[in-house]
Gaussian input, Z-matrix of N, CA and C with variables (Angstrom, degrees):
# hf/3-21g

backbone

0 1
 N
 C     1     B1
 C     2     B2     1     A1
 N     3     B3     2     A2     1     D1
 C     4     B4     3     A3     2     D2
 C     5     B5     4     A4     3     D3
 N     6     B6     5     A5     4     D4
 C     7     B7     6     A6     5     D5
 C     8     B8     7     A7     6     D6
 N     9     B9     8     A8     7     D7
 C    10    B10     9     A9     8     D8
 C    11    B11    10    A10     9     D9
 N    12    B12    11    A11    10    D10
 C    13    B13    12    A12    11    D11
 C    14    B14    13    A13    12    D12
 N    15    B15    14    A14    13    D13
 C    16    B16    15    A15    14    D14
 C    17    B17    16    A16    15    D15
 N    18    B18    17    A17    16    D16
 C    19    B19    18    A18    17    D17
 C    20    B20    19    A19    18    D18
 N    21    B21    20    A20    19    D19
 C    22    B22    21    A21    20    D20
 C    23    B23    22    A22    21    D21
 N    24    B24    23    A23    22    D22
 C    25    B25    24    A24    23    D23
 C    26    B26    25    A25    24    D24
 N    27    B27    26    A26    25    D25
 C    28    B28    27    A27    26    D26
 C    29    B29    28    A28    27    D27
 N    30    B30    29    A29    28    D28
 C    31    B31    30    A30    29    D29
 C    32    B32    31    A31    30    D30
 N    33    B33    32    A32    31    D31
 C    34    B34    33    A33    32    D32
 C    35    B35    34    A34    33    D33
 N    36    B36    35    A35    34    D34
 C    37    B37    36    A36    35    D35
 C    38    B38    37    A37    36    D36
 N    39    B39    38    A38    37    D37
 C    40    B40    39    A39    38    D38
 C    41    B41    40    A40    39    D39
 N    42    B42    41    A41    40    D40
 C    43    B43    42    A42    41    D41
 C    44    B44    43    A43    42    D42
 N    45    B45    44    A44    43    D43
 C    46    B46    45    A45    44    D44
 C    47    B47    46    A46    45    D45
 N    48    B48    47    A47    46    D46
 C    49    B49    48    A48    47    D47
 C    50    B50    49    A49    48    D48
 N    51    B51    50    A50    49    D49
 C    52    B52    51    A51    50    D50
 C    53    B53    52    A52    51    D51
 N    54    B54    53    A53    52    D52
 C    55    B55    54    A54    53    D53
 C    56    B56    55    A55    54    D54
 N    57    B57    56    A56    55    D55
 C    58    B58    57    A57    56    D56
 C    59    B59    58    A58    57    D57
 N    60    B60    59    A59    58    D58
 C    61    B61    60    A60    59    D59
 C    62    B62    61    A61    60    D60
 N    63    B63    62    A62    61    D61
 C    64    B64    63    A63    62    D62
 C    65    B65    64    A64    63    D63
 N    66    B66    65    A65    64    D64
 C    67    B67    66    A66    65    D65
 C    68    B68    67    A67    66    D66
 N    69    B69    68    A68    67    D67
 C    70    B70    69    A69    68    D68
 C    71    B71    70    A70    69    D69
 N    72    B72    71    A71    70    D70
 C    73    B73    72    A72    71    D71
 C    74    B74    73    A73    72    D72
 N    75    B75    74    A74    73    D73
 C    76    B76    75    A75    74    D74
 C    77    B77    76    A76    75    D75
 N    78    B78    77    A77    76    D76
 C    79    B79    78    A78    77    D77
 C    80    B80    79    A79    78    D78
 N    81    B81    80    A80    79    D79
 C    82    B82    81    A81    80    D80
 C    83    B83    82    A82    81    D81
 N    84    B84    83    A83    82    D82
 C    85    B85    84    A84    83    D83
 C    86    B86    85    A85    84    D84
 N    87    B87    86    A86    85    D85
 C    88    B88    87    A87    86    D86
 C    89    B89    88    A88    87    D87
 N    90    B90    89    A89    88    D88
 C    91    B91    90    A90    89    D89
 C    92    B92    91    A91    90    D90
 N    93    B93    92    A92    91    D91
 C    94    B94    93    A93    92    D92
 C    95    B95    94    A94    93    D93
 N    96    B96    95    A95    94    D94
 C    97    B97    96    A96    95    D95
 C    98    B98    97    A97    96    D96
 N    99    B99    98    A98    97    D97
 C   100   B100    99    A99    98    D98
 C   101   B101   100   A100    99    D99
 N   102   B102   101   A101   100   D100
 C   103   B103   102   A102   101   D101
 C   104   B104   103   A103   102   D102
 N   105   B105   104   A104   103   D103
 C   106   B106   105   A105   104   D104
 C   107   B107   106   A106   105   D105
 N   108   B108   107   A107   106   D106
 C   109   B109   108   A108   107   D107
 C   110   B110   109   A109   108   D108
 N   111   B111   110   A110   109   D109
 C   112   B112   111   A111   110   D110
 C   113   B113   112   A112   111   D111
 N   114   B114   113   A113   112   D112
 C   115   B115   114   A114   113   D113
 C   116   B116   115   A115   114   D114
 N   117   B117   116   A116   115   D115
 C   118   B118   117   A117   116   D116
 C   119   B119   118   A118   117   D117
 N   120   B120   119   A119   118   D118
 C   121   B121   120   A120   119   D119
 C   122   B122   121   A121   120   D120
 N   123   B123   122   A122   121   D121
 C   124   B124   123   A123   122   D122
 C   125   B125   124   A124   123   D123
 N   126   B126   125   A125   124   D124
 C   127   B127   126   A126   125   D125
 C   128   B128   127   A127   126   D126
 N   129   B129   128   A128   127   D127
 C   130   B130   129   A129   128   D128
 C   131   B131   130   A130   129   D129
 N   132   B132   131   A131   130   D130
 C   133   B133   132   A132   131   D131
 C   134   B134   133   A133   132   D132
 N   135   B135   134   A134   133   D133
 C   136   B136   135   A135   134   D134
 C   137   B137   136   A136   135   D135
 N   138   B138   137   A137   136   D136
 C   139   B139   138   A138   137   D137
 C   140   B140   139   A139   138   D138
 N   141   B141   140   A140   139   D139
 C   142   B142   141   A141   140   D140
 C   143   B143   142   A142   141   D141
 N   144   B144   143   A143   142   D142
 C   145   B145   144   A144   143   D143
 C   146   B146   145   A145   144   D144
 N   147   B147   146   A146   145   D145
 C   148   B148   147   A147   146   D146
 C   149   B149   148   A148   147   D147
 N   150   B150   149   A149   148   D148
 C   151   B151   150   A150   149   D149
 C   152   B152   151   A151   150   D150
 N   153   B153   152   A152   151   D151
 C   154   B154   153   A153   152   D152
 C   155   B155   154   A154   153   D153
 N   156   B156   155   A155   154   D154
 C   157   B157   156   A156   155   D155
 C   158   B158   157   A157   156   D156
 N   159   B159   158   A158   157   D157
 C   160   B160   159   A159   158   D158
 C   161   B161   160   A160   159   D159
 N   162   B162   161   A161   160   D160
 C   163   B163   162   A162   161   D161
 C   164   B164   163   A163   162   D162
 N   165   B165   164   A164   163   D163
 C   166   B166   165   A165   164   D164
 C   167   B167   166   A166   165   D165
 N   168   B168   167   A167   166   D166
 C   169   B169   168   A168   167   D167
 C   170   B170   169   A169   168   D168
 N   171   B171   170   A170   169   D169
 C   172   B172   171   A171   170   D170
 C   173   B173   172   A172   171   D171
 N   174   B174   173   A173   172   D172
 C   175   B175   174   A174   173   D173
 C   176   B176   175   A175   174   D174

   B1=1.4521
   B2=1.5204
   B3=1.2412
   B4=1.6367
   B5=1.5066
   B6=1.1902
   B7=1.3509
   B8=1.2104
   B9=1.6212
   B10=1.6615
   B11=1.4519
   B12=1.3869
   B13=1.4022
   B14=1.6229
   B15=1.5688
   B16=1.6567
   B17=1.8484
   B18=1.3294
   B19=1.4425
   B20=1.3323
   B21=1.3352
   B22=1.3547
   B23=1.7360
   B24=1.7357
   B25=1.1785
   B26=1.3237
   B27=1.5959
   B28=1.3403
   B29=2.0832
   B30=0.9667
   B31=1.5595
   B32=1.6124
   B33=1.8392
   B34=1.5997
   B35=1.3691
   B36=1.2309
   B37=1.5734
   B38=2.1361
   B39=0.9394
   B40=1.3427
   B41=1.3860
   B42=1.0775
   B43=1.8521
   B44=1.5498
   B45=1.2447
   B46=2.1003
   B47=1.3422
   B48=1.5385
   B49=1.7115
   B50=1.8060
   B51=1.4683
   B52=1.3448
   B53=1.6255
   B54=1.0086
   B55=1.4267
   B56=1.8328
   B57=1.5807
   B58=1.4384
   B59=1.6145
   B60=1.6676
   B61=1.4637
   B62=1.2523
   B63=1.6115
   B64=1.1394
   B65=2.0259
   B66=1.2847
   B67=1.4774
   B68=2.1869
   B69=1.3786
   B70=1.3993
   B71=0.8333
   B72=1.3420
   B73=1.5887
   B74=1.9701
   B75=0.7003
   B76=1.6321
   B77=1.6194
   B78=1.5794
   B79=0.9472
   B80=1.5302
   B81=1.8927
   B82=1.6510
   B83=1.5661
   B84=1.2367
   B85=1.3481
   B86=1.6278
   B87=0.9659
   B88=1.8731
   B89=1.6614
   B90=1.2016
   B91=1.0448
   B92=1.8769
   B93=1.3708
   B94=1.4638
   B95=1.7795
   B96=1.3684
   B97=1.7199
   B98=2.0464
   B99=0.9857
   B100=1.7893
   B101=1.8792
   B102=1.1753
   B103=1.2670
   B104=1.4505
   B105=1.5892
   B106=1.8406
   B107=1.2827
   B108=1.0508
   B109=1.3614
   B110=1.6044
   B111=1.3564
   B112=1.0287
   B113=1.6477
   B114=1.6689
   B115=1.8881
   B116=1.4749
   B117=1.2142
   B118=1.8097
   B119=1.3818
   B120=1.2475
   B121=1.1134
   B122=1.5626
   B123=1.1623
   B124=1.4633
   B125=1.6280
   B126=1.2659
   B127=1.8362
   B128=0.8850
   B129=1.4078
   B130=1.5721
   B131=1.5605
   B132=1.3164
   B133=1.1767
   B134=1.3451
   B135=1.3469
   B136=1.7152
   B137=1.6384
   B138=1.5661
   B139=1.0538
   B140=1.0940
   B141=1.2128
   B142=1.3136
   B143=1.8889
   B144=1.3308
   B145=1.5877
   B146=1.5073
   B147=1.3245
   B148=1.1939
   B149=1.5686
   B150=1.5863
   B151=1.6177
   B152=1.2193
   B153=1.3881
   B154=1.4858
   B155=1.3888
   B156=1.7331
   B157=1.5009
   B158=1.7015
   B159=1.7383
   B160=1.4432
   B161=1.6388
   B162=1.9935
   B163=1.3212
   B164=1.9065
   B165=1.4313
   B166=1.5156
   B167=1.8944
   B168=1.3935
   B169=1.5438
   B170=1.0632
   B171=1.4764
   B172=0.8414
   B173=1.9072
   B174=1.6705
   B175=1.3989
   B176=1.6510
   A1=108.28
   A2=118.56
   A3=124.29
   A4=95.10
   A5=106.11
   A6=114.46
   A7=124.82
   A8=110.67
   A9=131.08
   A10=100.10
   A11=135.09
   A12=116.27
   A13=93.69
   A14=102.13
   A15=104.87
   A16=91.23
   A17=119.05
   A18=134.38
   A19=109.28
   A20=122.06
   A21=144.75
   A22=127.85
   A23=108.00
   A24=106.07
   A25=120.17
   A26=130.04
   A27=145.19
   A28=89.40
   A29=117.04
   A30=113.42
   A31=90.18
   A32=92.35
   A33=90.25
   A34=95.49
   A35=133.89
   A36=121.26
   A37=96.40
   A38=109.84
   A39=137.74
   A40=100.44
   A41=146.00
   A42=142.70
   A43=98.79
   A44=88.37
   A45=102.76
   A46=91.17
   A47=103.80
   A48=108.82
   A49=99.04
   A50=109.54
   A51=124.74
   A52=93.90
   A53=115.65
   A54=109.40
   A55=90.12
   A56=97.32
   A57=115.37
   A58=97.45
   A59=127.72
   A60=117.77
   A61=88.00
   A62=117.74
   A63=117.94
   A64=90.69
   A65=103.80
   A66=104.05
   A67=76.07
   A68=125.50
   A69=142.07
   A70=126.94
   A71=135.83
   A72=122.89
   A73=111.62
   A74=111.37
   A75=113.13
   A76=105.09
   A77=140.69
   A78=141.11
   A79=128.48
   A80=101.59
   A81=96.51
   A82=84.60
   A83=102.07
   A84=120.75
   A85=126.17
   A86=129.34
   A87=123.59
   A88=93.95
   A89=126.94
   A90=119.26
   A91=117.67
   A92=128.09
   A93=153.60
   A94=90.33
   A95=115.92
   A96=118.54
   A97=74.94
   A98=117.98
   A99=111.57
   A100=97.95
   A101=129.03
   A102=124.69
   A103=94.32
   A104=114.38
   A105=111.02
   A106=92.15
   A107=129.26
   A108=136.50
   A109=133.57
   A110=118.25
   A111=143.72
   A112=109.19
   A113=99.00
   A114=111.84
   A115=90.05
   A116=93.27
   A117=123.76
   A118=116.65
   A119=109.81
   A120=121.08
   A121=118.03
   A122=119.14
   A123=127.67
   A124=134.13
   A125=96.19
   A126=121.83
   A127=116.63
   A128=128.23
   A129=122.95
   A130=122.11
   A131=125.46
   A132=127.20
   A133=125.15
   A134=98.07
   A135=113.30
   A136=89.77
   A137=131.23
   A138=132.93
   A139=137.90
   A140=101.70
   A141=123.29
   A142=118.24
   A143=114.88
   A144=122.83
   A145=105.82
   A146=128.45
   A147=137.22
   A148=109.05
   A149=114.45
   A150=100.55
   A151=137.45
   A152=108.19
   A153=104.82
   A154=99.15
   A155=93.96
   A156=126.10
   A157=103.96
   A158=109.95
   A159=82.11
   A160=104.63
   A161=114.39
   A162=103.87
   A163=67.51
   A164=96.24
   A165=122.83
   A166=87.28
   A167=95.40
   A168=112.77
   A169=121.30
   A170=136.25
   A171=149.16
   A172=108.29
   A173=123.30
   A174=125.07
   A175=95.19
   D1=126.03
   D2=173.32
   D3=-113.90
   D4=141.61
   D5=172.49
   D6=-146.17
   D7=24.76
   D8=156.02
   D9=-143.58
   D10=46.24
   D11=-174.37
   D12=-162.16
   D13=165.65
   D14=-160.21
   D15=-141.01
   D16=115.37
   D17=162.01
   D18=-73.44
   D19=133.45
   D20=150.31
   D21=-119.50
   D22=115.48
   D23=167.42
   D24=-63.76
   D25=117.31
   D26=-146.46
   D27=-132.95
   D28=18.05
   D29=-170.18
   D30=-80.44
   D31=132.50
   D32=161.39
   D33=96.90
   D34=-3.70
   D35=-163.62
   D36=-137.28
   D37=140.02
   D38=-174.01
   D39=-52.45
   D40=53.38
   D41=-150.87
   D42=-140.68
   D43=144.99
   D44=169.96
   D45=-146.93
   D46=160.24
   D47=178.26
   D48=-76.53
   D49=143.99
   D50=177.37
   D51=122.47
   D52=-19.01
   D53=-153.47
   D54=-80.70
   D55=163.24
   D56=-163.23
   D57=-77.83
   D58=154.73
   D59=-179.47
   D60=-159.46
   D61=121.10
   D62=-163.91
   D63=-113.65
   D64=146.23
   D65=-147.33
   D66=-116.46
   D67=-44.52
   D68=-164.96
   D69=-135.21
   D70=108.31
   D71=-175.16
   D72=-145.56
   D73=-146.06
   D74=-179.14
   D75=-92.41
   D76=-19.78
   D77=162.29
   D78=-86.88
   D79=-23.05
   D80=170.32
   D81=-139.44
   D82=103.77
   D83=174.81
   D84=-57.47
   D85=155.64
   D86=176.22
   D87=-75.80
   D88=-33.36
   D89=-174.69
   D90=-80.01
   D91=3.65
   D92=-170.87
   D93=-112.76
   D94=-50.87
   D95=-147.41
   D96=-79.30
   D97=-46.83
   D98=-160.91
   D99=-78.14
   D100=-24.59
   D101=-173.95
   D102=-66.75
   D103=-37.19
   D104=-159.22
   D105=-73.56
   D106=-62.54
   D107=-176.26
   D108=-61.11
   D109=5.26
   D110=175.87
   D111=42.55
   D112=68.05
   D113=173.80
   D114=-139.19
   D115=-166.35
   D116=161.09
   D117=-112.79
   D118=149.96
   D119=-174.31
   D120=-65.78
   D121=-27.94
   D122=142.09
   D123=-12.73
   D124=-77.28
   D125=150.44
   D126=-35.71
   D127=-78.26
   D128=169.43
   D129=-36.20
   D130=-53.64
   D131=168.78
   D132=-34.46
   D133=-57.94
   D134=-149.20
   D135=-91.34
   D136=3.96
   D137=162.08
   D138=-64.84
   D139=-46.21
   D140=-162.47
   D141=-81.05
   D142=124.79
   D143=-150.43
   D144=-64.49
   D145=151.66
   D146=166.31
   D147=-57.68
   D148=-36.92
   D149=150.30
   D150=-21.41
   D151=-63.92
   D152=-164.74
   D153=-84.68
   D154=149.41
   D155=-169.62
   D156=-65.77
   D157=127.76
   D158=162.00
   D159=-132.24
   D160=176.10
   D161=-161.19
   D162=-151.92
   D163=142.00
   D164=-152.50
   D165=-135.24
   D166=116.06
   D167=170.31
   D168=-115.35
   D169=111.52
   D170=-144.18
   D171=-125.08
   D172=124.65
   D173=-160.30
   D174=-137.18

């Protein structure tokens, strides 16, 4: 049971842990990732654990 953490089948694909995994960006929007999943983009946010690392890019 995980209950701050998100599995992805990665079989078949060129990946090692460390590697970068972009979950939101300007092409798959938070607002696209919550439509599939039937939330708000809200939810997703306020989900996500103080665990995970974050890195803020700024243009």
């Amino acid at each position: 049971i995980c209950m701050d953490m998100t599995m992805l089948d990665v079989t078949g694909l060129d990946v090692k842990a460390g590697d970068e995994a972009i979950v939101f960006n300007q092409e798959h929007t938070i607002m696209q990732l919550a439509n599939d999943i039937n939330t708000i983009p809200y939810e997703i946010l306020t989900n996500i654990s103080q665990r995970v690392k974050r890195v803020y890019f700024y243009e």
